[in-house]
C-alpha positions in Angstrom: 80.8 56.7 154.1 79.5 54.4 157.1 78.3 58.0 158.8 76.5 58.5 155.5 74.9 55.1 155.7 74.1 55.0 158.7 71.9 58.2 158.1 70.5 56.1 154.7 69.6 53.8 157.1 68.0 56.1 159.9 66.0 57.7 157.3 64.5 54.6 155.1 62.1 53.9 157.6 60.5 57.4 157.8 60.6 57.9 154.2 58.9 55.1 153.3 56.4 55.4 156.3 55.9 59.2 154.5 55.6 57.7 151.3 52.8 55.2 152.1 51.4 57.8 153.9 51.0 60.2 151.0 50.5 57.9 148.4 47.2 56.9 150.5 46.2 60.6 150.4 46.5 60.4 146.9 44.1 57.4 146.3 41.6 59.5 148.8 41.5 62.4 146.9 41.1 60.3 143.4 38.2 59.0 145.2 36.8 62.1 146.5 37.0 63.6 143.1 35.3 61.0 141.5 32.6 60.2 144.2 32.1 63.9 144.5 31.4 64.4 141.0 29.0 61.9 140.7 27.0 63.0 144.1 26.6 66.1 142.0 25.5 64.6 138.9 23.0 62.9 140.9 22.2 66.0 143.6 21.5 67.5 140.0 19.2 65.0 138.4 17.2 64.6 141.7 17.0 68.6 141.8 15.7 68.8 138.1 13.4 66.1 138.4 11.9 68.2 141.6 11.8 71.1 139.2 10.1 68.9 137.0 7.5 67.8 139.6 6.5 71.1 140.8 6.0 73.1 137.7 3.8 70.1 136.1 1.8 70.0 139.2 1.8 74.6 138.9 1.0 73.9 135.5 -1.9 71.6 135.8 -3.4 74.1 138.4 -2.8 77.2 136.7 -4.3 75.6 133.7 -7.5 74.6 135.7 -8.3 78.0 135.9 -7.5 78.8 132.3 -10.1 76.8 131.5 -12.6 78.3 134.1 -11.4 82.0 132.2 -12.3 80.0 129.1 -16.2 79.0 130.2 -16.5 82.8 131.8 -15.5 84.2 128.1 -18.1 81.7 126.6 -20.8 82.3 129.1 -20.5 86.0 128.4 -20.9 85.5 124.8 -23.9 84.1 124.7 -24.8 86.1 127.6 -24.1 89.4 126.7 -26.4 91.5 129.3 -25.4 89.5 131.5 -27.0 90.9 135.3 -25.0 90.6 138.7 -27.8 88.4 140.1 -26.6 85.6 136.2 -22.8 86.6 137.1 -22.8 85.4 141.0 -25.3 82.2 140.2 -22.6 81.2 137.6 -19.2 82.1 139.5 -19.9 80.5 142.7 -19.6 77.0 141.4 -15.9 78.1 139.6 -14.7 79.6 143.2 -16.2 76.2 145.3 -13.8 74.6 142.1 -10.5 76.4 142.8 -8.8 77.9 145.5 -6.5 79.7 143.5 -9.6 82.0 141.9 -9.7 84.9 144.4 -12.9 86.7 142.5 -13.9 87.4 138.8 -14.5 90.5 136.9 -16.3 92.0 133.6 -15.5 94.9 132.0 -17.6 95.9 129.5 -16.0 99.0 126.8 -12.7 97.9 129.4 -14.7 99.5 132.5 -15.4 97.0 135.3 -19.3 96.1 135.7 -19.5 93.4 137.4 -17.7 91.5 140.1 -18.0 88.2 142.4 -17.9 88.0 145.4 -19.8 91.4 145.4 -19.7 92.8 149.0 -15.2 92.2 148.9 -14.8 93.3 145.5 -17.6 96.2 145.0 -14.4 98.8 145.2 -13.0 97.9 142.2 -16.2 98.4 140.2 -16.2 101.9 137.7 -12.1 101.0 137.5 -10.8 102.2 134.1 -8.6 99.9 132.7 -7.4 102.5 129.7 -7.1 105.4 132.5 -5.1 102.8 135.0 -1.2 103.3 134.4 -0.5 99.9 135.4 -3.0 97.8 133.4 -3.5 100.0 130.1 -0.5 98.3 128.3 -1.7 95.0 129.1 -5.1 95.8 128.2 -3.6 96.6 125.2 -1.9 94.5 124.1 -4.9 91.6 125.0 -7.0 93.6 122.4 -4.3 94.2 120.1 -3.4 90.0 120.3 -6.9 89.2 120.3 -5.1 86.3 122.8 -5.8 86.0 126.9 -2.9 86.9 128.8 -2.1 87.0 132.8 -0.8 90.2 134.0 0.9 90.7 137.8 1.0 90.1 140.4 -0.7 93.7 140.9 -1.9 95.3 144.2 -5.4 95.3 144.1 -8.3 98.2 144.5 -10.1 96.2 146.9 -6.7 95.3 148.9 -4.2 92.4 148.6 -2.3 90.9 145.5 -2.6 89.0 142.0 -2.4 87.8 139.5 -5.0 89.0 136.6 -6.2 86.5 133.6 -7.5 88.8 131.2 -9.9 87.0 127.8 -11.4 89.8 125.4 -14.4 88.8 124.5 -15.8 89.6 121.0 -19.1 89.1 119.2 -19.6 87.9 115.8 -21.9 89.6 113.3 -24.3 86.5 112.0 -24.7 89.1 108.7 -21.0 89.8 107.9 -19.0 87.9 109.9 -17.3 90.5 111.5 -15.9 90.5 115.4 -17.4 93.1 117.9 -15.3 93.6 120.6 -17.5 93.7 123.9 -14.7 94.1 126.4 -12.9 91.9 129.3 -13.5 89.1 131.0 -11.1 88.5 134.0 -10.6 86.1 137.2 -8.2 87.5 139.9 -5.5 84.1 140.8 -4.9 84.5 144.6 -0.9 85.3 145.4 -0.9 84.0 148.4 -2.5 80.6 147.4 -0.2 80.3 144.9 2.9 80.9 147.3 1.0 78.6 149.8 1.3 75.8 147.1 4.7 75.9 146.3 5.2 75.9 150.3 3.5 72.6 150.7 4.3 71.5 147.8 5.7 67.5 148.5 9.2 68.7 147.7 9.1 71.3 150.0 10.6 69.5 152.7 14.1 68.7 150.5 14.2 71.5 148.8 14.4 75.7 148.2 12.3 77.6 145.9 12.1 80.0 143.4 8.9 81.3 141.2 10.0 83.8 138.4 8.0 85.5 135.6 10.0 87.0 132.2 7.7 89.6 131.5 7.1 89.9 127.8 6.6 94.2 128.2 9.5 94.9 129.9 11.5 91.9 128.9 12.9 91.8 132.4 12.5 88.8 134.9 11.2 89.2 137.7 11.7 87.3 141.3 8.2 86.3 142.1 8.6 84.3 145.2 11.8 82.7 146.7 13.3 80.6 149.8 16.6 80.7 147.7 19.7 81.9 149.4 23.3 82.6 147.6 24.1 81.8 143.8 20.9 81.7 141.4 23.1 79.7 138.8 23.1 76.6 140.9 19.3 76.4 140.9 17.3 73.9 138.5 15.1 75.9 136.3 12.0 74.4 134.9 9.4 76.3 132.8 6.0 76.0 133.7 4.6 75.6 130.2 1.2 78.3 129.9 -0.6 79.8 126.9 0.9 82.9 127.5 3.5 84.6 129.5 6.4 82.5 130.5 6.9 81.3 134.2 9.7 79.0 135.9 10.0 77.1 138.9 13.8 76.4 140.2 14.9 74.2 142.6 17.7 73.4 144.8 18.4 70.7 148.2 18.1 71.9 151.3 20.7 70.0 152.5 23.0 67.9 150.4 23.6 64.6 151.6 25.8 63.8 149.3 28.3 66.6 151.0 27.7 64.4 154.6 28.8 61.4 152.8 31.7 62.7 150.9 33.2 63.8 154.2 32.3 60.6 155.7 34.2 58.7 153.2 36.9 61.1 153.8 38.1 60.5 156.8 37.4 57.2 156.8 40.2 57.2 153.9 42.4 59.6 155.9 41.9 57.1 158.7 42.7 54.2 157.1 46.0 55.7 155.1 46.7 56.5 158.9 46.5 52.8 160.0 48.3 51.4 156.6 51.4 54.2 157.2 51.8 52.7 160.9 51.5 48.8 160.2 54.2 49.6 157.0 56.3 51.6 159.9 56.1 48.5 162.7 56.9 46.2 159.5 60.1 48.0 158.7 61.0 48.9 162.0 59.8 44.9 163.1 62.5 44.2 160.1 65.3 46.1 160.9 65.2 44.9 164.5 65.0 41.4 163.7 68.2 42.2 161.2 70.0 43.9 163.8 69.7 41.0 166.0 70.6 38.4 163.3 74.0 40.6 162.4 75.1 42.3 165.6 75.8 41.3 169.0 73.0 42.4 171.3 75.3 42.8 174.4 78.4 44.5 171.9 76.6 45.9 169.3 79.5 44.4 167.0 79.1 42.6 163.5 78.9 39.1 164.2 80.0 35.7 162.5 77.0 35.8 160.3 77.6 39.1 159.2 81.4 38.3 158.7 79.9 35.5 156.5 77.8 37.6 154.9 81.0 39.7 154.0 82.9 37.0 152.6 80.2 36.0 150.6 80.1 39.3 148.8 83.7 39.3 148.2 84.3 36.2 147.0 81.0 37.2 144.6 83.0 40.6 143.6 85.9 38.9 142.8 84.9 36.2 140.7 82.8 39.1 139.0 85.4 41.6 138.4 88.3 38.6 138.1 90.7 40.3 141.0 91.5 38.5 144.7 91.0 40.1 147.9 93.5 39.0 151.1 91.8 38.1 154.5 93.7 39.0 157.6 93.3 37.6 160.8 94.6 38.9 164.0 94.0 36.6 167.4 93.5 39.1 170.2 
């Protein structure tokens, strides 16, 4: 029995030394899971609102030159023989307006007659629309919907890539009220200044990209243009809300601060579970010296008259307690 307790004793100090010390671990991870999550919900609102920022700003832009398509339908109508000399005097003025407009086209009976800038786009004139694989559904379909659509990105006859805004343009008969269909009017929107947007967009700096298009003929989506790496699902998706088609813009940090922060306050709770486990180990050690001393004999490391009190105390206590007597017997060495 005084074997086992002295082991009880050897041990107290260590276990409850381990026990602070875990216990502090505890509390860290309680905070970690709690600060974490809310870094998240945060990361996650400042991601969307990004996402938010970049496809209104796409929007406004893209919409811009929906309205230029818009004019260029109008100015055909009541231009119908329209000559390339009209077409260029009229067009410059939308290019100077946009940078995203790359050129214009007409395609009168769906046959491309005119173009702007002439001399960079002169190649695409004579192009069948109903004999080109890759346009004749959405040529289509515009004439079927009677509604302008955007089409691409495409590779283009006169080189490079984009996107296609397509209006059909139709004449009304004054007599009978009936719609003539004329045939296309279309402005090319430049890839690469669309890209070059989203690059130097204001949010580029703090965050990853990616463009992507559902298309509404296939009913696949598409991967238009990306700086994403790894899991799509984390991304922030916002659509960019156009008259037709249906494009999104999703977003994700860079780097996430939060992650820097979390492992900040991480060690700075391992550290100071560290530091609490060591002043609770002096303290009980601090204890159990000063006890020794008051109880034992420094030189003899024998119980001494206050402990012998101490003794006698508890069994005069027991006694009384349990109503029995105890004998004390003294021996003079």
């Amino acid at each position: 029995m005084a074997l086992l307790k002295h082991w009880n004793s050897k041990l107290l100090i260590p276990l409850l030394t381990l026990l602070t010390f875990l216990s502090g671990i505890g509390i860290t991870l309680l905070i970690h899971n709690y600060e974490s999550e809310n870094r998240h919900a945060l990361d996650r609102e400042h991601a969307v609102h990004a996402a938010e920022e970049i496809a209104t700003d796409f929007e406004r832009e893209i919409n811009n030159v929906w309205a230029f398509s818009s004019a260029l339908s109008a100015y055909v109508t009541a231009t119908p023989d329209v000559t390339q000399k009209q077409l260029s005097r009229f067009s410059s003025a939308m290019l100077e307006a946009s940078p995203f407009i790359r050129s214009l086209s007409l395609a009168k009976d769906n046959v491309i007659t005119h173009v702007y800038p002439y001399e960079e786009n002169k190649k695409a004139l004579g192009l069948d629309y109903m004999k080109n694989a890759k346009q004749k559904d959405a040529v289509e379909r515009l004439i079927r919907e009677r509604q302008p659509n955007i089409a691409g990105p495409i590779d283009l006859v006169q080189g490079g890539k984009a996107f296609i805004l397509r209006r059909p343009v139709f004449f009304t008969n004054e007599e009978n009220g009936l719609k003539t269909y004329w045939g296309i009017a279309s402005l090319l929107i430049n890839f690469s200044a669309l890209t070059n947007f989203l690059s130097n967009h204001t949010y580029a700096k703090d965050y990853e990209f990616q463009w992507h298009i559902f298309n509404s003929d296939s009913g696949q989506t598409e991967s238009i243009f990306s700086t994403l790496e790894g899991d799509t699902e984390k991304y922030n998706f916002k659509k960019v809300n156009l008259p037709s088609e249906t494009w999104h813009i999703g977003t994700r940090e860079k780097q996430r601060s939060s992650s820097t922060n979390i492992i900040i306050l991480d060690a700075t709770g391992i550290l100071v579970t560290l530091l609490i486990a060591y002043l609770v180990n002096r303290l009980l050690v601090s204890h159990k010296h000063n006890r020794d001393l008051a109880l034992y004999d420094h030189l003899t490391n024998l119980p001494n008259r206050r402990l012998l009190n101490d003794r006698f105390r508890q069994l005069a206590a027991q006694a009384t307690r349990k109503h029995i007597g105890f004998h004390l017997v003294y021996i003079d060495l």
